[in-house]
N, C-alpha and C positions, 0 to 999 in steps of 0.2 A: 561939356557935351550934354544935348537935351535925352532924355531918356524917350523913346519910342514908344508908342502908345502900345498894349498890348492885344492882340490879335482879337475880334469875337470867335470865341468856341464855337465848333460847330459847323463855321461857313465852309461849303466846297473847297476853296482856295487852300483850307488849312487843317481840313480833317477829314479820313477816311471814313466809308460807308459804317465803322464802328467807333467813331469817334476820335478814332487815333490820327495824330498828324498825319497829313500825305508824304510820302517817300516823291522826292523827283523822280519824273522819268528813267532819269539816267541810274537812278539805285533801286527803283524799281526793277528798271530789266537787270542788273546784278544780282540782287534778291533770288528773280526768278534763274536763270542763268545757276545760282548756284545752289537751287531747291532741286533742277533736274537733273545736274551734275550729282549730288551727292544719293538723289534715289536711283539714279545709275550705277554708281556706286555701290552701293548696298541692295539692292532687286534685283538688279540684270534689265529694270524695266527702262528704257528710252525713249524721252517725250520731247526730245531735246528738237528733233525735227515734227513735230504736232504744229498745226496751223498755229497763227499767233494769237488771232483770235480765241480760235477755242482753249489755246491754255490761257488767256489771264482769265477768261470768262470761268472757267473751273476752278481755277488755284483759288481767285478770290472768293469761291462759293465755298473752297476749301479752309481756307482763312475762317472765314464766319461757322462754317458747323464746327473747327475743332474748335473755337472762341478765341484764338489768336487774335492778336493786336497788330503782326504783321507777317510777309510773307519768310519774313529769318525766326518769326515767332512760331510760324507752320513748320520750317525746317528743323528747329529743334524737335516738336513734338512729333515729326515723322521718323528723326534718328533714333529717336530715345522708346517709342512707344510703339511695339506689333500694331497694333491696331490700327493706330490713327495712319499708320504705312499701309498697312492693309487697305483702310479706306480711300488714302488715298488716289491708289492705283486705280483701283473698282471706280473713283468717279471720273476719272482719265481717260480709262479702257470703258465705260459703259455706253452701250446705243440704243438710247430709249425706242420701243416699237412699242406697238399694239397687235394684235389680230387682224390681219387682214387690210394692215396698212395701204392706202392705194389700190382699190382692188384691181385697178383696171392690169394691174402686174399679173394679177392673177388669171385673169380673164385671159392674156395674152398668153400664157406657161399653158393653160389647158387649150387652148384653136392652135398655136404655133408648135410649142412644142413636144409636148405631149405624142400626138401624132407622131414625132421624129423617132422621141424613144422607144416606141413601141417596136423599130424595126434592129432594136438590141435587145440580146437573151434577158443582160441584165444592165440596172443603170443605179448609177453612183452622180451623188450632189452634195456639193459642200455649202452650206450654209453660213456665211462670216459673219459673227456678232447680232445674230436675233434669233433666239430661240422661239420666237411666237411664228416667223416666216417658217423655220422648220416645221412646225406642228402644222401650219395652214399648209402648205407642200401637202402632208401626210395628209391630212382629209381630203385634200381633193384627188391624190392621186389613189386612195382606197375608193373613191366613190367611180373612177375612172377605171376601178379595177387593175390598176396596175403595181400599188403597193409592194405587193410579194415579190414583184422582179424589182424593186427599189432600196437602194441602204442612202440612207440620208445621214452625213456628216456635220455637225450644229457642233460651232467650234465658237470662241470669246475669248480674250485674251488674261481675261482675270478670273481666278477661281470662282468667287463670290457670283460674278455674272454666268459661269458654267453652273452652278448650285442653284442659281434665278432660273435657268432654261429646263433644269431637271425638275425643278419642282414645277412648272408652267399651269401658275395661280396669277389671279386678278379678279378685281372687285367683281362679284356677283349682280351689282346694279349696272352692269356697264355688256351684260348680255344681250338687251335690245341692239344697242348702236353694231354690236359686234356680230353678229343675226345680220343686220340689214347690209353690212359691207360683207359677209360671206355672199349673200344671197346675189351681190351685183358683182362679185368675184367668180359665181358661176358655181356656186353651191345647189346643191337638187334634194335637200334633205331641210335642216335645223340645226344651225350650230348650237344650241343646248343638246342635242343629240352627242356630241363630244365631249363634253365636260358630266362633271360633279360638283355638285352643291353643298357646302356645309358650313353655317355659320357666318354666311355673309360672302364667303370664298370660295371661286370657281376654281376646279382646276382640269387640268384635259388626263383625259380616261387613259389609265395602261396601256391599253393597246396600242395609244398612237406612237408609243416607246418604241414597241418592239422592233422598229427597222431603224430608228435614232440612234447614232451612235454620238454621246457628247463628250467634248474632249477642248483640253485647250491648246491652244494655236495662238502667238501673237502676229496676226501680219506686219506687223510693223518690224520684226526681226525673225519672225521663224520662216523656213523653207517649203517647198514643196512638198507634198508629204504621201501623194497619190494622182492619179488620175482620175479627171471628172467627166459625166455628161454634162453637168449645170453646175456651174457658180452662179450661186444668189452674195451680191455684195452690197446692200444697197445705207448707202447712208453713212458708209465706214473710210470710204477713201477722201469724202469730203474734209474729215479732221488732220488730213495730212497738209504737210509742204509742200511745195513740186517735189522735189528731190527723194522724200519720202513714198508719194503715190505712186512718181518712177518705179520706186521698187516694188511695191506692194503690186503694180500691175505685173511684171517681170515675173510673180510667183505666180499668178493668176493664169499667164498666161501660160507658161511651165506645168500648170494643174489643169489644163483643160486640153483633152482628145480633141484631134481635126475634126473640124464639123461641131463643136460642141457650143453650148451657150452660155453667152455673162449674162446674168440679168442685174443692172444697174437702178438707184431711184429715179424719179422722172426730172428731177433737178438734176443730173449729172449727166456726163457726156465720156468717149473717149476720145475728145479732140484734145491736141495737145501732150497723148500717153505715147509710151515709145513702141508702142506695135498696132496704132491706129488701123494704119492698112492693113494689118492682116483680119481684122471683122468687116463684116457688113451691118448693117442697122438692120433689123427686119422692117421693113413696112409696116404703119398700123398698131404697130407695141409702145409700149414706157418702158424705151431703154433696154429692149433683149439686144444681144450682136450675138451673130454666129461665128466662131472660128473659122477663116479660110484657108491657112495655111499656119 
């Protein structure tokens, strides 16, 4: 029998983004398959319904930060190590934002709905996984003067990202761009006006605390937990399954008073969610619906 020539090192065909042979398809999804089974197991945390996309796109990001060689090489060091379990969740459960993401959201919450709340004593808003949207709520709705009748609820499914939303720091160099997308979100002041300067590191001023309540909540398994005037959810149901978003709208829509409002990103939609018909779109917005029944 002639001996097979041996493989070149290296090629796509035969080695992972860190050099190690590729796993088939087929033991790939086993791999992963039994990385979310066992942090299920051991967290309580369930990713087993997350897009499919989005988990190999993270677990392999998670493979390379902890220097794993593969994803049974991640599973060992997630069972065995707080930490690298810890981290893993936090890159799982994290939703990257910025300040003032999309302003024209913004622009819509102060001409659409703003107006509405006003004709409540008081009003309650949950905020799902971006504490930066939280803090942008709070300036504009102090500059609307309506703050003090407002508690703002900034919820994230992972400790570490509730600790990111409390501290609410980012680079100091990135205060122009964050200025110019308040300002076309319908700001009337200077967002350095909000923050603190030290060392390179912006962070937003105490005050904008005072009506923040942060806390964590996983939509992906926790329940209802109150009643709302505004759900802000934007960017977090896109990481689901159908089956998963099913639910996570089903809480959504359970937390929101008649009459009240989702605000969704401008990539999303609720066609396809199991209580479609009970919103309307508003006219004119990125993605508010009002509750109609």
């Amino acid at each position: 029998m002639s001996a097979k020539a041996a493989p070149e090192p290296g090629t796509p065909a035969q080695a992972g983004g860190n050099g190690a042979p590729s796993a088939s398809p087929a033991i790939a999804d086993l791999e992963l398959n039994l990385l979310l089974e066992a942090v299920y197991r051991v967290s309580g945390f369930d990713f087993r319904e997350y897009a499919p996309a989005t988990l190999k796109r993270r677990v392999a990001e998670r493979v390379r930060a902890e220097g794993a060689a593969t994803t049974t090489g991640l599973l060992e060091r997630v069972l065995h190590d707080e930490g690298a379990m810890a981290r893993f969740i936090d890159a799982l459960t994290h939703n990257p934002s910025s300040p003032f993401r999309e302003p024209q959201f913004f622009t819509a919450f102060l001409e659409r709905v703003v107006p509405r709340l006003r004709t409540f004593p008081h009003s309650r808003i949950w905020v799902i996984g971006s504490g930066d949207d939280a803090y942008a709520l709070a300036i504009l709705l102090r500059e609307a003067e309506f703050f003090q009748r407002t508690r703002i609820y900034a919820t994230d499914a992972g400790e570490a990202a509730i600790d990111r939303a409390k501290a609410g720091t980012f680079p100091s160099d990135q205060l122009e761009e964050y200025d110019h997308r308040y300002r076309e979100a319908g700001g009337t002041r200077r967002f350095a006006d909000y923050v603190d300067v030290r060392d390179g590191v912006a962070a937003y001023k105490p005050a904008l605390r005072e009506h923040i309540v942060f806390a964590q909540h996983n939509l992906a398994g926790d329940s209802s937990f109150n009643e709302f005037h505004v759900v802000a959810a934007r960017n977090v149901l896109s990481h689901f399954n159908r089956t998963l978003a099913y639910r996570a709208h089903q809480v959504i829509y359970e937390s929101l008073v008649r009459l009240g409002y989702l605000g969704l990103s401008a990539k999303e939609t609720l066609q396809y969610t199991p209580h479609q018909r009970a919103y309307e779109e508003l006219d004119g917005t990125e993605r508010f619906y009002r509750r109609l029944r």
